[in-house]
Each structure stands twice: as C-alpha cells, then as structure tokens.
C-alpha positions in Angstrom: -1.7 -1.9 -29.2 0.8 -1.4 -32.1 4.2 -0.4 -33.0 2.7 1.8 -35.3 0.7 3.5 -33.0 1.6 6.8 -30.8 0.1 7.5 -27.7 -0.3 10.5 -25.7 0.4 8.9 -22.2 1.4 5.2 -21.6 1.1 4.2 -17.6 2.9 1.5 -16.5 1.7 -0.6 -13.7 -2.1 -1.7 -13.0 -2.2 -1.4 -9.3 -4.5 1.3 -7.8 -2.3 4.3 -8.4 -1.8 3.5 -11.4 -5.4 3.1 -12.6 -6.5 6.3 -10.8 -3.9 8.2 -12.5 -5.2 6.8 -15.7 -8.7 7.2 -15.1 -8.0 10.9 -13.9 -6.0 12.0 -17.3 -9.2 10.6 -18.8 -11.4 12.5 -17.4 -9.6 15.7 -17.6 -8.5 15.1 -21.4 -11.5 13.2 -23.3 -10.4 11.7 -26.1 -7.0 11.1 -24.8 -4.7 8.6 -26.5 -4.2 6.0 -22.9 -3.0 3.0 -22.4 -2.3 1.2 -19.3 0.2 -2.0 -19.1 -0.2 -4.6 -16.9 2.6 -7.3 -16.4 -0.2 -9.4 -14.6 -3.3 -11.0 -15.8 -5.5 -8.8 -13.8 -5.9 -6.0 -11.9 -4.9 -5.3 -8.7 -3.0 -7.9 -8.0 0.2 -7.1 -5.6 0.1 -4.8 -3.2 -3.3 -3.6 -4.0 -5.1 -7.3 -3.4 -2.5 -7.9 -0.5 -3.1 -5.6 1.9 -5.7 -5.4 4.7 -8.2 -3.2 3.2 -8.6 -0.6 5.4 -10.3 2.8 4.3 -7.4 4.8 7.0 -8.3 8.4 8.5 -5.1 10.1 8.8 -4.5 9.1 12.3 -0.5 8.7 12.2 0.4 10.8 9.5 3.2 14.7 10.7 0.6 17.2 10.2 0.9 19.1 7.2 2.5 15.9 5.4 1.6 14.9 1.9 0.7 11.9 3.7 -1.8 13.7 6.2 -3.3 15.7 3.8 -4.1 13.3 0.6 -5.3 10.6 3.3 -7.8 12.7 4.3 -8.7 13.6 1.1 -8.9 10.1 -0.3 -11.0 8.2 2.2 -13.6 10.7 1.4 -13.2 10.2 -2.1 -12.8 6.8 -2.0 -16.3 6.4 -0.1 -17.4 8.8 -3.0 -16.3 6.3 -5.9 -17.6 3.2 -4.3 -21.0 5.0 -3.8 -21.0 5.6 -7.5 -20.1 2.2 -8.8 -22.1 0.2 -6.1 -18.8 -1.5 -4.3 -19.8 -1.7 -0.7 -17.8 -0.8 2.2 -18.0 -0.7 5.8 -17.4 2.3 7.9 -16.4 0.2 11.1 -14.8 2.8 13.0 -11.2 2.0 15.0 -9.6 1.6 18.5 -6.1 2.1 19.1 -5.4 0.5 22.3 -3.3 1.2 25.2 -2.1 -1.1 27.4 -0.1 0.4 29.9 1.4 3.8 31.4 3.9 4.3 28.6 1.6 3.6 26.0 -1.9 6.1 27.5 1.4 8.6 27.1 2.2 7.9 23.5 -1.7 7.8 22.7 -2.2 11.6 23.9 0.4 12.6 22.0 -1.4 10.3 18.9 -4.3 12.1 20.0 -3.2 15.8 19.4 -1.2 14.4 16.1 -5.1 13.5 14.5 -6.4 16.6 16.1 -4.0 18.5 14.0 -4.6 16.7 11.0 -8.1 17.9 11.0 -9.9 14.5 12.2 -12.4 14.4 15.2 -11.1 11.3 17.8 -12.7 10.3 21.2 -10.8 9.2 24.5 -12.6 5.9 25.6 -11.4 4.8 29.3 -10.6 1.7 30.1 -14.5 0.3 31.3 -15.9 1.9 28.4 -13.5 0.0 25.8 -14.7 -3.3 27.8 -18.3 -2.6 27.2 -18.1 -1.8 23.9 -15.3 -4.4 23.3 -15.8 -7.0 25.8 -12.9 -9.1 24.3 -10.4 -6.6 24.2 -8.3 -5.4 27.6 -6.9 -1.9 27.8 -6.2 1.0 29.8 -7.7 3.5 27.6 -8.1 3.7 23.7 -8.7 6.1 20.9 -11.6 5.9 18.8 -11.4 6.9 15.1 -15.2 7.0 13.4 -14.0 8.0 10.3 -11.7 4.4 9.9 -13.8 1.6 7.6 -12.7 -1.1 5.3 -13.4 -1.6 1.7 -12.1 -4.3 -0.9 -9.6 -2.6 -2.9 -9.5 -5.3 -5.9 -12.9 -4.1 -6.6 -12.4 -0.7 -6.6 -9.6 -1.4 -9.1 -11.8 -3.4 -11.2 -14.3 -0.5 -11.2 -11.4 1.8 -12.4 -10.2 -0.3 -15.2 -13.9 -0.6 -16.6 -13.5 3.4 -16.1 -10.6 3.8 -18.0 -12.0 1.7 -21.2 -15.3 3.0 -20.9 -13.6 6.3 -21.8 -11.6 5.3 -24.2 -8.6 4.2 -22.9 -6.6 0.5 -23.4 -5.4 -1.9 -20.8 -3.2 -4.5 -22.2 -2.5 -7.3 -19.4 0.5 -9.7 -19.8 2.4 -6.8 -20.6 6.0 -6.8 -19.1 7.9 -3.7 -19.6 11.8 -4.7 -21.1 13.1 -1.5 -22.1 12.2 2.1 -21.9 14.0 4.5 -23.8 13.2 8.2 -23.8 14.0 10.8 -26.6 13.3 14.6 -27.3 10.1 13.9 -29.1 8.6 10.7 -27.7 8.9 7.5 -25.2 9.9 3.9 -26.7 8.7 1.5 -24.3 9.4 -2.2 -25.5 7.3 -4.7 -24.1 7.0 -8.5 -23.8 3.4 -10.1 -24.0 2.6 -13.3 -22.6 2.8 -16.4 -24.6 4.7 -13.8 -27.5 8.1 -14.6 -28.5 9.1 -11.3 -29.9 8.8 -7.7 -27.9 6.8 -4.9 -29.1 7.1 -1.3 -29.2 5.2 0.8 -28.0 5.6 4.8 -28.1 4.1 7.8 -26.2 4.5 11.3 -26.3 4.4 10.9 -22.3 5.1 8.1 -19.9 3.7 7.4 -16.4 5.7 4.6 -14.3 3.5 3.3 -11.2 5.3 0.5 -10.5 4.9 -0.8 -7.3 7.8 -2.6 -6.0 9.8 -2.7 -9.5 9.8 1.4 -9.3 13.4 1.3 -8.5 14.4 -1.1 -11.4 11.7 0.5 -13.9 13.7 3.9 -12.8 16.7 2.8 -13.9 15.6 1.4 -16.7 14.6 4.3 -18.1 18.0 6.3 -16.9 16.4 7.9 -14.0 19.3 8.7 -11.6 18.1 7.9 -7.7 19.7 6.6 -4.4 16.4 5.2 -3.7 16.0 1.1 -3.6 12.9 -0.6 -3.2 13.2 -3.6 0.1 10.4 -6.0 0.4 9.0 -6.7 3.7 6.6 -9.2 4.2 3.7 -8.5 6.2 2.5 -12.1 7.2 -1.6 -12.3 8.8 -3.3 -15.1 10.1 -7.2 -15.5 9.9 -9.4 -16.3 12.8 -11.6 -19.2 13.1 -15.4 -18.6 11.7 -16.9 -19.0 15.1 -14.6 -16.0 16.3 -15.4 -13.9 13.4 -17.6 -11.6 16.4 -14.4 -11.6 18.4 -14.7 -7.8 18.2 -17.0 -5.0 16.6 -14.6 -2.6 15.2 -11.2 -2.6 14.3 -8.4 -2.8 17.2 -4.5 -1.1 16.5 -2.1 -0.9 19.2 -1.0 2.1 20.2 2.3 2.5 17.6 5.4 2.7 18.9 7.9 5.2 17.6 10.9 3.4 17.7 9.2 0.8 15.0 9.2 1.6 11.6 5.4 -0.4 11.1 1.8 -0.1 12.8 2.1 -3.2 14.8 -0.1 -6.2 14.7 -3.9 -5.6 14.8 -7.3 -7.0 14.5 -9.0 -6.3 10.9 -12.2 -7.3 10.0 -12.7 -8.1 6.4 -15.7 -7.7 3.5 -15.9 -11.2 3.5 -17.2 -11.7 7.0 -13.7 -12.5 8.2 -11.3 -11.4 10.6 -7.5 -11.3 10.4 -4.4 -10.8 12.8 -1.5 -9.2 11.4 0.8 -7.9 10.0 4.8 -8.4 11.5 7.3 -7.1 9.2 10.0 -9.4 8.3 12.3 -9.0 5.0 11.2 -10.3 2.3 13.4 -12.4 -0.2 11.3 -11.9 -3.2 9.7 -8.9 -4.6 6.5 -10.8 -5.3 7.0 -14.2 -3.8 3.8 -14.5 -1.1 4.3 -18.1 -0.1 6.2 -18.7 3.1 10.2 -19.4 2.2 10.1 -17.7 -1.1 13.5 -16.9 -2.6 14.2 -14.8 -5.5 17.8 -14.4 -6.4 18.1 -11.5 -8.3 16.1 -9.7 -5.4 18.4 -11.3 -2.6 21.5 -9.8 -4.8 19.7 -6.2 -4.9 19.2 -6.2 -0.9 22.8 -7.7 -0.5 24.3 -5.0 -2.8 22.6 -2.1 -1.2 24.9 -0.4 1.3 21.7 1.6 2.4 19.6 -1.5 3.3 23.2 -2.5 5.6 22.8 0.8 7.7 19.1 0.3 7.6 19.6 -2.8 9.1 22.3 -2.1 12.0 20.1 1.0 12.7 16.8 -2.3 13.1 18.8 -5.3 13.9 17.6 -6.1 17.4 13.4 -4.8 16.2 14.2 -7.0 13.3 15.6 -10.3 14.8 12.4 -9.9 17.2 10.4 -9.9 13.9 11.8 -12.7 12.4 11.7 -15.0 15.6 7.8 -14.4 15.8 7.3 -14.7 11.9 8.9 -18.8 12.9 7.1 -18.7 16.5 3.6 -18.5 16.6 3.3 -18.5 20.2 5.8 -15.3 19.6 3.5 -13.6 17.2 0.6 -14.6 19.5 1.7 -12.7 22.4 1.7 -9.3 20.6 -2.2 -9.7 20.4 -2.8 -11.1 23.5 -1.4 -8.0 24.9 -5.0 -6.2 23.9 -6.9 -9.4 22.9 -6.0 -11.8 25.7 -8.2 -15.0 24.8 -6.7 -15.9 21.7 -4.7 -18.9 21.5 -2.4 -20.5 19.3 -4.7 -22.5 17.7 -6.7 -19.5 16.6 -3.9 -18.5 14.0 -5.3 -20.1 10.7 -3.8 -19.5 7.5 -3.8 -16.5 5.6 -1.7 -14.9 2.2 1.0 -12.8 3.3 1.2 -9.4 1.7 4.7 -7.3 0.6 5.0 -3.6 1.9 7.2 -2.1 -0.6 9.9 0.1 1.7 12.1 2.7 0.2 15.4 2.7 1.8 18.2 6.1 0.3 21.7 5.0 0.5 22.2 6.3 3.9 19.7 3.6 4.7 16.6 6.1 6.0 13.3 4.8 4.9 11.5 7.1 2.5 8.6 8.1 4.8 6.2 10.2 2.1 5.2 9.6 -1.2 7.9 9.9 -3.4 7.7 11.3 -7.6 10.4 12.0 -9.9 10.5 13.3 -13.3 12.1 13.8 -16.5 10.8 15.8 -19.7 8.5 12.9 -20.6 8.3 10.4 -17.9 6.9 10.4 -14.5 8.0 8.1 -12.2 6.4 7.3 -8.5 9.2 5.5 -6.4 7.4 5.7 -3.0 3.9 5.4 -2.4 3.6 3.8 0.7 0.7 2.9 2.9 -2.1 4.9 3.2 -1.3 5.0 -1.0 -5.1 2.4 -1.0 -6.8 5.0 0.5 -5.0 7.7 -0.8 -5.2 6.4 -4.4 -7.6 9.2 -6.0 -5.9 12.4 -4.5 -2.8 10.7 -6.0 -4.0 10.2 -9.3 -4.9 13.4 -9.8 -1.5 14.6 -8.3 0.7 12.9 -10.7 -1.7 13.7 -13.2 -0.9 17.1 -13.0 2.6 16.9 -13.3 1.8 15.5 -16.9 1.8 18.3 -19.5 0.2 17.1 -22.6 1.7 19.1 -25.7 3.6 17.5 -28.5 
C-alpha cells in the first residue's frame, strides 16, 4: 500500500460483507487493482465473530423482501463455500416454540410467512416436541430443516486467503481518518498502527462496509443520510459442559411482533457448546463487549439523535424490561424457562456479549432491510442487519454490481 499507488476499488471494513464483496469483484474482474482495509488486527472481528453463528432459513423475513430473498439465497451458498474450503458446519435444524394459545396463533401465521418465502416447515404437536426434545415444554413448535450453524470467523478467514490468493491486498491496522471524493478518483487517508503519520491512499472506486461506523464513515465522506447507527448489546450466557445435550436442535421462541428482536433462545455452537441469549439492551459503546462499557463520543451520538428519543418512547416499557433482566439473572432466566423449564440460575455461565448494529431514521423507525447508498465513486452499506452472516455472498455480489469499473 502506497501513496503512489491507484487502485481500482478500495473496501473498507473486514467483516464478512466486506470480504465477500471483495472476493466477488475478484472474481468477476481478474486482475483487479483491490484492496481491503481493516482497522482491526484480524478478520472478522465485531459483529462477524459476535454473533451466534447461525446458518438462518428465511423464516421471519415479509415475503418478497430483500431480506427473504438473499437469505435464502445465501445459506445455500454459504453451505456451498464452506464445502469448498473444508469449514465444517452443522445443519442442526430449528424449533420455534410455542408456549401458549396466543403464541400457536402467532406461529401459524409464522408458518404461512416461511411458506411464502419458498421454505418447507413442519407443524410438530406438543407430544412430539417432547419426544424429540425431552427438555423442552411447548404447546406446539415449528420445525425448520434447513436452519444449521457454522463459525463465521472461519469463513472470513477463508475469504481473506480468497481475496489474496487472487491478487488482492488486505492491510490490517488500517483506520480510515478521511475520505475525500473527487471527479476522477477517491482519497482515503489512513492511520496504521504503531505509524505516526497517515497515508493516502487513492481509488478510482470506493466500497464502505463498515459495520457499526457506517453512519460516521458516511459522513465522512459527505454522504447526506437521516440514518444513525444505535448499538444494542445482545448479552448470552453459556451452559455448563454437562448440559451441553440439554437439547438436539436449536430452540427460538415463537417471536413476538410488538418486539423489535428474536427473543432469547437456545444455540448450539461448533465448539460443542451451547449458549442462551440474546436480550437487547443499549449499548454505550460501539465496540465495547465487556459488561459496563462506556464510550463517550458514542453516548453523545445516541444523546444527540432526536430519532433514537422517539425510538425510545415508541420501546420504553420493552426496553426497561430488557435492561432489568440484563442486571437480573433470575429475570433473564425466566424467558427460557418458559420453553426450557429445568434451567436454573446457576446454569447461566459467562459468555462475550455481541453488538447488533440498529439503524434508527430521524423519525426514530428502525431500518428493517439492508440498506446501500451511493455516490459517483463510492458505495456505502448503512444497514445490513441480521441475517447479513448468512446472507453475506448474495450481498457481495449485490453491491458488487452497483460498482462500475471504468476510469
């Protein structure tokens, strides 16, 4: 990486859309001039390592939305790439439990949402989930087949050997300060660990996949939006090795539509392991995981933000109930115990929390679907929410093509 050098496309950010997006320009355009910055040491290392490695169906998603349709897409391809670089998954399957009246009602219409969407589920009564779940208690479930789980960091890691394989650069420790676009070209100074001075970098094109600095990386770059990113942090917990059998599959409540999140489930991991989680509370640092984390400049962004004000009048009571279990663990138990009544409190071992990156518009609605903007030479993705892990291939090649790679 030089100052003299000029790239055809520079992509900022190393999480997993980012590196699919990379990896597909590659493979489209051999040869091409690529390189991806990395803030971080490694790959992979916010939301992508953070989250609970699930390889989703396209359960929940409107039918029709991008969300549906690039799910669906991109847990077939992901099961493709991982075949091809050797990175084993599981196809686990998933219940989505009900556990009264109101909620066997939501579940039918959950039921005709997937069916829509394409994907085959099966109605499992309530003796049937106890037979194949003994540990779990329900009046009825859903079963997805198609649901498995998959470490993400891995599949990054395969990526980035991808991208340089072909040709392209990675440069980790490579904090974006400035980006300044002109008619011909992109300027993109950058600050590299244990480096005193910034470099410049420039590109004929620029591809920002930035995570949960999207909204600042936007503006620094002049992009006009309403849009603000608001950390939540999605705390687990991580069951005891001698309950690691606890269950066989998967187990999701039954989502309720009022809530903006899944709800608390059961995920088993690639490691053997099997976690509880996650709440939603907000976050007070973009990419502070310990417990109690405090960032000011990001406490002055939510402060600021009229939109995350309405967005919190419109939550208040759902979010004081978050928060209260988040410092109650008998609180946070008893949303599990609800399908998965033997746990205890003293089941709830330690485990690092994640951070869901939420757009909130001024008017302080979340931004439900992905979410790209654009300029002459930049591209910018400010939402790309969960299922983005699964969805990651189908993505890169969508903002891939809104990249037009002439002088």
């Amino acid at each position: 990486m030089s100052s003299t050098d000029v790239y055809d496309v520079v992509v900022v950010g190393g999480g997993i859309v980012g590196l699919s997006t990379a990896m597909t320009l590659l493979r489209r355009t051999p040869g091409l001039g690529l390189l991806v910055l990395e803030k971080e040491h490694d790959v992979a290392r916010h939301q992508t390592g953070h989250n609970s490695g699930v390889i989703h169906a396209g359960v929940y998603y409107a039918p029709g939305s991008l969300k549906a349709r690039l799910c669906t897409a991109g847990a077939r391809a992901t099961r493709e790439f991982c075949d091809e670089h050797d990175i084993p998954y599981r196809d686990t399957g998933k219940l989505i439990v009900a556990t009264d009246e109101a909620e066997l009602a939501r579940m039918e219409a959950l039921h005709e949402r997937a069916t829509a969407n394409g994907l085959s589920l099966e109605r499992v009564d309530a003796a049937e989930l106890r037979r194949r779940e003994p540990a779990i208690a329900g009046v009825g479930a859903l079963y997805s087949p198609s649901t498995g789980i998959v470490d993400y960091r891995q599949v990054c890691r395969a990526m980035a050997r991808e991208i340089t394989r072909m040709g392209g650069e990675i440069r980790l420790g490579a904090k974006v300060e400035n980006i300044a676009e002109s008619l011909s070209e992109v300027r993109v100074d950058v600050q590299l660990s244990g480096e005193s001075e910034t470099v410049r970098v420039r590109s004929r094109r620029l591809l920002v996949c930035g995570g949960i600095q999207a909204d600042r990386l936007a503006r620094l770059a002049g992009v006009s939006t309403d849009v603000r990113m608001v950390p939540f942090r999605g705390e687990y917990y991580r069951l005891p090795e001698h309950r690691n059998d606890i269950v066989s599959t998967l187990i999701y409540p039954v989502p309720d539509p009022a809530l903006p999140f899944l709800g608390v489930h059961l995920t088993l991991m690639m490691d053997g392991g099997v976690t509880v989680g996650p709440n939603a509370v907000l976050g007070l640092s973009r990419e502070g995981y310990p417990r109690l984390s405090v960032t000011p400049r990001d406490v002055a962004d939510i402060v600021r933000f009229g939109g995350f004000w309405r967005f919190a009048r419109r939550q208040f009571r759902n979010g004081m109930a978050e928060q209260w279990n988040s410092l109650y663990r008998p609180g946070y138990l008893a949303l599990v115990r609800r399908y998965c009544p033997s746990l205890t409190v003293d089941d709830l071992g330690p485990e690092e929390a994640g951070i869901r990156a939420q757009a909130i518009r001024a008017d302080g609605s979340m931004v439900e679907d992905f979410l790209v903007l654009s300029t002459d030479r930049t591209v910018h993705v400010l939402n790309a929410p969960s299922p983005a892990a699964t969805s990651a291939l189908p993505i890169g090649a969508l903002i891939a093509d809104r990249v037009v790679l002439t002088a």
